[in-house]
N, C-alpha and C positions, 0 to 999 in steps of 0.2 A: 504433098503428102506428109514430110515435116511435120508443118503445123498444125495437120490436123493431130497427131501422134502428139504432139505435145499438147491442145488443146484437152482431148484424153487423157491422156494421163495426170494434168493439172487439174480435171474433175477428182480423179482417184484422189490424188494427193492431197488434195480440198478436203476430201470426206474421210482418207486417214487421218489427216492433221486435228479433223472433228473429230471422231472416235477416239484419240487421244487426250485430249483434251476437251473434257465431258463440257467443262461449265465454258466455255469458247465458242461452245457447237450452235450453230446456227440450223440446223436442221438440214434433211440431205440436200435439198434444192440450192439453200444458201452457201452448204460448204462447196456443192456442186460449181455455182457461180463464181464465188471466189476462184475457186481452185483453175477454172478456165481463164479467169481473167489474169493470177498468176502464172497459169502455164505458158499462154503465148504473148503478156505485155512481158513478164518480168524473165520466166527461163531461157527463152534462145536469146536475150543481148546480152544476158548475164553470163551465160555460155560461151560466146563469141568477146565479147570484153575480155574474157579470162583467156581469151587463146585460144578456145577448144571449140570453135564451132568447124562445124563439118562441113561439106562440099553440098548437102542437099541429097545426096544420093539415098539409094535405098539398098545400101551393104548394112550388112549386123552391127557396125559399129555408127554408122550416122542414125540408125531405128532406139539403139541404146542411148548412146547423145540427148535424142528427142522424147524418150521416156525418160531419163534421170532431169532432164532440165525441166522440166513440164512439171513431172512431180514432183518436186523440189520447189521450183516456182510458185507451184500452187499450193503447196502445204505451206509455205511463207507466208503467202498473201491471206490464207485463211486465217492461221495462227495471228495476223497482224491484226486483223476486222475483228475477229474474237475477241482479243485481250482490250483492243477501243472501246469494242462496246460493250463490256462489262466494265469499263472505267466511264463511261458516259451514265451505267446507270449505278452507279455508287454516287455519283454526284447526283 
């Protein structure tokens, strides 16, 4: 259940990190995609690296865990793909 909660959320965080950053935005599908592939390749090891990964359970505070890593993760991995591919087409 975890990962799915971070899969989600790393959608959200995808499409915030788009909405912030106008000329980055890959439109909602592609921030969408980023944002899942940052929410569960890069937020829970990066979470768990740091020391704070949780038990897996489903208390308020491992739900939080896998929504701040998810969307964190995935506002990352968008903000990354954005800013490449607007340096790939400057070139």
């Amino acid at each position: 259940m975890g990962i799915l909660i971070s899969l989600l959320s790393g959608a959200v965080g995808g499409n915030v990190a788009g909405n912030l950053m106008k000329g980055s935005s890959m439109g909602v599908l592609g921030n969408s995609i980023a944002g899942i592939v940052g929410g569960g390749a890069i937020g829970a090891p990066v979470l768990s690296m740091l020391g704070m990964a949780t038990g897996g359970g489903m208390d308020i505070s491992s739900i939080l865990a896998s929504v701040a890593s998810g969307g964190i993760g995935g506002g990352a991995v968008m903000a990354i793909i954005g800013v490449v591919k607007n340096m790939m087409a400057k070139s």
